[in-house]
C-alpha positions in Angstrom: 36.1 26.3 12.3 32.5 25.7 11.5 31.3 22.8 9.7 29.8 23.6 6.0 26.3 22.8 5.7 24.9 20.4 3.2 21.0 20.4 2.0 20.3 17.4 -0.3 16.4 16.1 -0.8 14.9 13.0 -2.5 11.3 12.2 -3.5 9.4 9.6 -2.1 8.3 8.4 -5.4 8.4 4.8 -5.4 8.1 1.8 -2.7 11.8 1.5 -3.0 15.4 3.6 -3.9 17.1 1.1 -6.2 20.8 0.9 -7.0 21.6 3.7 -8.8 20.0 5.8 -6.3 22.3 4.3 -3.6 25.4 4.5 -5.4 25.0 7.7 -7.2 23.7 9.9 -4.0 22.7 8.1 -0.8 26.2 6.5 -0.3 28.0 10.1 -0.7 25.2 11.5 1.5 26.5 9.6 4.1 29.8 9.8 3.9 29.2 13.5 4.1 27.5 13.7 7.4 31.3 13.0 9.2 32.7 16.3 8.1 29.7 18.9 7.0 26.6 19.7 9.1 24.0 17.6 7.0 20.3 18.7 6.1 18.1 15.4 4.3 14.9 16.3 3.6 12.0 14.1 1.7 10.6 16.3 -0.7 6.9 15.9 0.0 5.7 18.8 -1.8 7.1 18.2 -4.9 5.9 14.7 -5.4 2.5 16.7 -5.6 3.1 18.3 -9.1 1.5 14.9 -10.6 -1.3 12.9 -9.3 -1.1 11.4 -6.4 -3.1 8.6 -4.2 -3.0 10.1 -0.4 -2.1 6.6 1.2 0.7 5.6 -1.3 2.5 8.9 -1.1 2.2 8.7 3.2 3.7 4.6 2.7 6.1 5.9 0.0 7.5 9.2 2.7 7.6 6.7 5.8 9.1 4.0 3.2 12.0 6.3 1.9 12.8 7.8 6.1 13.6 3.8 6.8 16.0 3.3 4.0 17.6 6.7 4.4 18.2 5.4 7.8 18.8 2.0 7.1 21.1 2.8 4.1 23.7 4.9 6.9 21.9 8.3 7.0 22.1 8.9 11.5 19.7 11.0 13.3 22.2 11.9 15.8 24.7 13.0 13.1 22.4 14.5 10.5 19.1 16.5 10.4 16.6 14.1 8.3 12.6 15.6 8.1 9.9 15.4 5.9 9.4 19.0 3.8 5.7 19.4 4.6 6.3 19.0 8.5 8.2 22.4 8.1 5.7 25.0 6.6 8.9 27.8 6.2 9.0 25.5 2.9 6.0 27.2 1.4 6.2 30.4 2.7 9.4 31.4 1.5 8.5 29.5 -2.0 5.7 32.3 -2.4 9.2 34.8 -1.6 11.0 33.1 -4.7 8.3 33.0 -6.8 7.8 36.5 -6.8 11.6 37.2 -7.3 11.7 35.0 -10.7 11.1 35.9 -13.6 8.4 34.5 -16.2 11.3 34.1 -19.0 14.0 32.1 -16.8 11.7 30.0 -14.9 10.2 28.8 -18.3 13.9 28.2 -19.1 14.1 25.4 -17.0 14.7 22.0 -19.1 12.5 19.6 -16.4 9.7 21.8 -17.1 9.9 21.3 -20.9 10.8 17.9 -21.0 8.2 16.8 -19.1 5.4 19.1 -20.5 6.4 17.5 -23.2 5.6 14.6 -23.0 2.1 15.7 -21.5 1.2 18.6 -23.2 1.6 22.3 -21.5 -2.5 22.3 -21.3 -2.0 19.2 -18.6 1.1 19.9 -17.0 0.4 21.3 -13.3 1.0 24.6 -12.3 3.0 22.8 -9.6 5.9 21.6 -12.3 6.1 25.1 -13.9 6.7 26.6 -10.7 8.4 24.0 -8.6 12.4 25.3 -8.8 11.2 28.5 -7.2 10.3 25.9 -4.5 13.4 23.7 -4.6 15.2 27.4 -4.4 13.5 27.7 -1.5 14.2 24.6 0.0 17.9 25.3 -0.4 17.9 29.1 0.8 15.9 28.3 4.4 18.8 26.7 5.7 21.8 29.1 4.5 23.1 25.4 2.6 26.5 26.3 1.6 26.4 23.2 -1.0 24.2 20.9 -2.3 24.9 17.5 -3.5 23.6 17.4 -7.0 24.2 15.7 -10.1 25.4 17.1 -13.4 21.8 17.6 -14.6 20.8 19.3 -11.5 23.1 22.1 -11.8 20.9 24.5 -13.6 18.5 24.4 -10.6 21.7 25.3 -8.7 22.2 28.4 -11.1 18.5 29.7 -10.4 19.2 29.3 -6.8 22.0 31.6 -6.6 20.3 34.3 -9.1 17.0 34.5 -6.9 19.5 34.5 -3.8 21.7 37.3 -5.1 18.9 39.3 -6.7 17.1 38.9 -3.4 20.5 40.2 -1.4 20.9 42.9 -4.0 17.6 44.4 -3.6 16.7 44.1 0.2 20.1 43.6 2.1 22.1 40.4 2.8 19.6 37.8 3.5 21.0 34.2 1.7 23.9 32.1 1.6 24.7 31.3 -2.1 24.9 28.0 -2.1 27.5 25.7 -4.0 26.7 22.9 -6.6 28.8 20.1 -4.6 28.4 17.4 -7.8 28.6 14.3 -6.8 31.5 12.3 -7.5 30.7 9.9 -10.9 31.6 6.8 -8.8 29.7 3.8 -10.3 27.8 4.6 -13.0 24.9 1.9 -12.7 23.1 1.0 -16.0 20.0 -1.0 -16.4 20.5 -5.2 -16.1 18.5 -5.9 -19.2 19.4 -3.1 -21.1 23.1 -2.2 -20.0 23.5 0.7 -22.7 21.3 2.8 -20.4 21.1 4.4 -17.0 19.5 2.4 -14.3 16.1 3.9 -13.5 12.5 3.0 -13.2 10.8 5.7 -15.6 12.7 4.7 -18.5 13.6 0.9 -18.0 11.7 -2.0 -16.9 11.3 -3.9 -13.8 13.6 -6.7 -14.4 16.3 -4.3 -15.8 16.3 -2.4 -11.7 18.0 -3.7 -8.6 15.6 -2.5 -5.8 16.8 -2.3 -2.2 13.2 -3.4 -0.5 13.2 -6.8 -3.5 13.7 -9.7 -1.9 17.1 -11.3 -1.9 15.5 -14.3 -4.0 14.2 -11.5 -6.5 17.3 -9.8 -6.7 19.2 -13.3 -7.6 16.9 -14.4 -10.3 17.5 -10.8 -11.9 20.9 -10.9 -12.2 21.3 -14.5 -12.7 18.9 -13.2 -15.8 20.5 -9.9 -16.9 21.8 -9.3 -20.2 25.4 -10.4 -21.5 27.0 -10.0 -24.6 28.4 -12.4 -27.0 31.3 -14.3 -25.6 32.6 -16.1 -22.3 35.0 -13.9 -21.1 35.0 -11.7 -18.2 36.2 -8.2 -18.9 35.3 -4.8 -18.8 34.8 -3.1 -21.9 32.0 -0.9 -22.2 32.0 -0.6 -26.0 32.1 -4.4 -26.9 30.5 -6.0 -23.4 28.3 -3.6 -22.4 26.4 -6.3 -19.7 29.3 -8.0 -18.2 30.6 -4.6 -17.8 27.6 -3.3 -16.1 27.7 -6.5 -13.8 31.7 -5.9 -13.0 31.1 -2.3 -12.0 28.3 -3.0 -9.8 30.3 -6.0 -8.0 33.2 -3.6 -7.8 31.4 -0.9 -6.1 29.7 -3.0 -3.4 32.6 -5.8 -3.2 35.7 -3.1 -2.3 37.5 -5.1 -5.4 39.2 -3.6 -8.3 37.7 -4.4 -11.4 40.8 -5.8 -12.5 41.1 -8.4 -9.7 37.4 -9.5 -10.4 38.7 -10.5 -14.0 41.9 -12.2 -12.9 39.6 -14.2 -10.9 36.9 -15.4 -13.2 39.3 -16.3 -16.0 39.2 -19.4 -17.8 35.3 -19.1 -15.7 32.1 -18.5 -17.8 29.2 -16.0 -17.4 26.8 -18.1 -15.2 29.8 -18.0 -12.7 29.9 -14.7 -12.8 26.9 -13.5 -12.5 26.2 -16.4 -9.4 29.0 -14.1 -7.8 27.6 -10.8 -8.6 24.1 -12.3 -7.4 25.4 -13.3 -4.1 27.2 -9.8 -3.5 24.6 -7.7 -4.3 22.0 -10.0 -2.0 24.5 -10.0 0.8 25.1 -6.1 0.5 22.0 -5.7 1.0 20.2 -8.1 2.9 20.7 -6.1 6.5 20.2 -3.0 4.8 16.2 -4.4 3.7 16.0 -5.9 7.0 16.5 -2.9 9.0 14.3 -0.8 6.6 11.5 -3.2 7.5 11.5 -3.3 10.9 11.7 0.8 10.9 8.7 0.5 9.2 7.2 -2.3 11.5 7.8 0.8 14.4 6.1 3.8 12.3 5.5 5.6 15.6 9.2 5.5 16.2 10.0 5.9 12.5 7.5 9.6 12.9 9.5 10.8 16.1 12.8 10.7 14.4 11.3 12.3 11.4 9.5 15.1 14.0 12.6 15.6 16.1 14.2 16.2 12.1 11.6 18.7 11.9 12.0 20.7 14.8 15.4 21.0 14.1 14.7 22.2 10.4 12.1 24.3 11.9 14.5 26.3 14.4 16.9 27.3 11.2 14.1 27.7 8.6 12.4 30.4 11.0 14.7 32.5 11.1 15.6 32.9 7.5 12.2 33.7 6.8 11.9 36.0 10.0 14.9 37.7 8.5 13.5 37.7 5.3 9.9 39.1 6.1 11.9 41.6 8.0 14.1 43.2 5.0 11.0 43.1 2.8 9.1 45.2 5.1 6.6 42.9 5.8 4.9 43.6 9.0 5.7 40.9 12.0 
C-alpha cells in the first residue's frame, strides 16, 4: 500500500522559528516523514503580500531550509523546496483564482483581520487573493492531508470546494485533500506574558524562545520570565500561569511527566526551577543552532538540497497542471 502524501509549508518570515513553531508543527512534521510521503515547502510567494527587503527575505528562505533540516526534516526522506523555484505554483494559482468566487474568498477571516488592522485601501492585492494560492499549493501535489492547525482549517475547506468544483466541472483532476490537525501537544505561551500564545507579532522579544538565540540569551530569558505569586512548583494554569508555562515547556523537551518535575522541585523555589528549565531548553537546543549555522556557512550546499527539493516538486507539480490545462481545453 502506498504511502499518503503530506504537503505542509512555512514562511520565511523571521531570522529564526521559535518554540512554539517547533513544538506545535516542525516536531510533528518530522515525525511524519517515517510513515507518509512528505512535501515541505517554504512559502516564498506569500511572504510577498507585505513589504519586503529583497536580501532579508533571500537570508530569511536560506535561514528557515537550515533549521528545517537541522530541527529533523531529511532530504533523503522528505521532499523540502523553496515555492518560487517551482513556477507550477503560480500557474495553477491563476487556475484557482478563476474557480473562486468574489463572495467566499472575501470570507476568509486572515484577509479581514489583517485588512483590518491596515485598512482595505492598503492591503495588497496579494493578501485578498493569496488562499487561491495556498489552494494551489496544496492541489499540485494530489496532498492527501495537510498538517494544519485549528485556525487553518477554513483554508482547508476552500481547498476542497475549488478542488471539487474544479472535478465537477472539467473531469477528475484533484485529490481532496484532508485537514490532518496537528496534535495540541505543548501548548507554548509567551515567557513574560504566560496568559498568551508564544509568538513574535503579538508578544515581545524577551517573552520568545528563538532557536538561532544564543544559548547565553536563551538562559538569561528564562532565568527572567514571569512567575506568579508563591514558591511552589506546580501546574495550574488558572492560579500559576508562568510556572506552568515553564513546566510544560521542560516537559515537552525533557521526556518527563509534568508530575515527576513537581515531585522533584518540592520543598525547591522558583530560581531552581527555572535554572533547570534554562539548562534544558539550552541543551535541547544547542546542536540543533549549531547545525543550522554551519548549513548556512555552506549556502551552495544548503541551495542544492533545496534544488534537488525542487526538481522533485517540479516532476509531480507538472503533471497536475499538464492534466489540468488539458481538461480545461487549453491548448498544449
Amino acid at each position: 500500500m502506498s504511502k499518503k502524501r503530506v504537503l505542509s509549508g512555512i514562511q520565511p518570515t523571521s531570522d529564526s522559528f521559535h518554540l512554539g513553531n517547533y513544538l506545535g508543527a516542525v516536531k510533528q512534521w518530522v515525525e511524519l516523514q517515517d510513515s507518509h510521503d512528505t512535501f515541505y515547502c517554504i512559502v516564498d510567494l506569500h511572504a510577498l503580500t507585505v513589504e519586503t527587503d529583497p536580501a532579508l527575505l533571500r537570508q530569511r528562505t536560506l535561514a528557515s531550509a537550515a533549521q528545517l533540516l537541522a530541527l529533523g526534516i531529511s532530504p533523503e526522506k522528505s521532499t523540502l523546496f523553496v515555492q518560487s523555484q517551482v513556477p507550477q505554483h503560480n500557474q495553477l494559482g491563476w487556475i484557482m483564482e478563476c474557480m473562486a468566487g468574489f463572495g467566499e474568498a472575501s470570507r476568509m477571516t486572515q484577509f479581514k483581520d489583517k485588512s483590518a488592522k491596515t485598512g482595505s485601501d492598503s492591503a495588497r492585492v496579494g493578501l485578498f487573493t493569496y488562499p487561491m494560492l495556498q489552494a494551489a499549493d496544496i492541489l499540485l501535489y494530489q496532498a492527501d492531508l495537510v498538517p494544519v492547525g485549528e485556525d487553518q482549517r477554513q483554508h482547508i475547506e476552500l481547498t476542497r470546494d475549488l478542488a471539487g468544483r474544479f472535478n465537477a466541472r472539467y473531469g477528475q483532476t484533484f485529490q481532496l485533500p484532508d485537514a490532518y490537525i496537528l496534535k495540541a501537544g505543548a501548548k507554548i505561551n509567551d515567557i513574560q506574558d504566560p496568559t498568551s500564545k508564544m509568538s513574535k507579532s503579538s508578544g515581545s522579544a524577551a517573552g520568545v524562545i528563538e532557536i538561532m538565540d544564543t544559548p547565553e540569551a536563551n538562559a538569561k530569558k528564562i532565568k527572567s520570565a514571569t512567575t506568579d505569586a508563591g514558591r511552589e512548583v506546580k501546574f495550574d494554569e488558572k492560579e500559576k500561569p508562568g510556572i506552568s508555562n515553564l513546566l510544560t515547556i521542560h516537559a515537552a523537551l525533557s521526556g518527563k511527566k509534568i508530575s515527576e518535575l513537581e515531585n522533584e522541585f518540592v520543598g525547591k523555589g522558583y530560581g531552581d526551577f527555572k535554572g533547570a528549565v534554562a539548562e534544558v531548553v539550552v541543551e535541547y537546543l544547542r546542536p540543533i543552532r549549531t547545525r543550522a549555522l554551519e548549513l548556512l556557512e555552506d549556502e551552495s550546499h544548503l541551495i542544492k538540497i533545496l534544488h534537488t527539493g525542487a526538481d522533485k516538486a517540479r516532476t509531480v507539480a507538472s503533471a497536475t497542471v499538464a492534466d489540468t490545462y488539458k481538461n480545461l481545453g487549453l491548448v498544449l
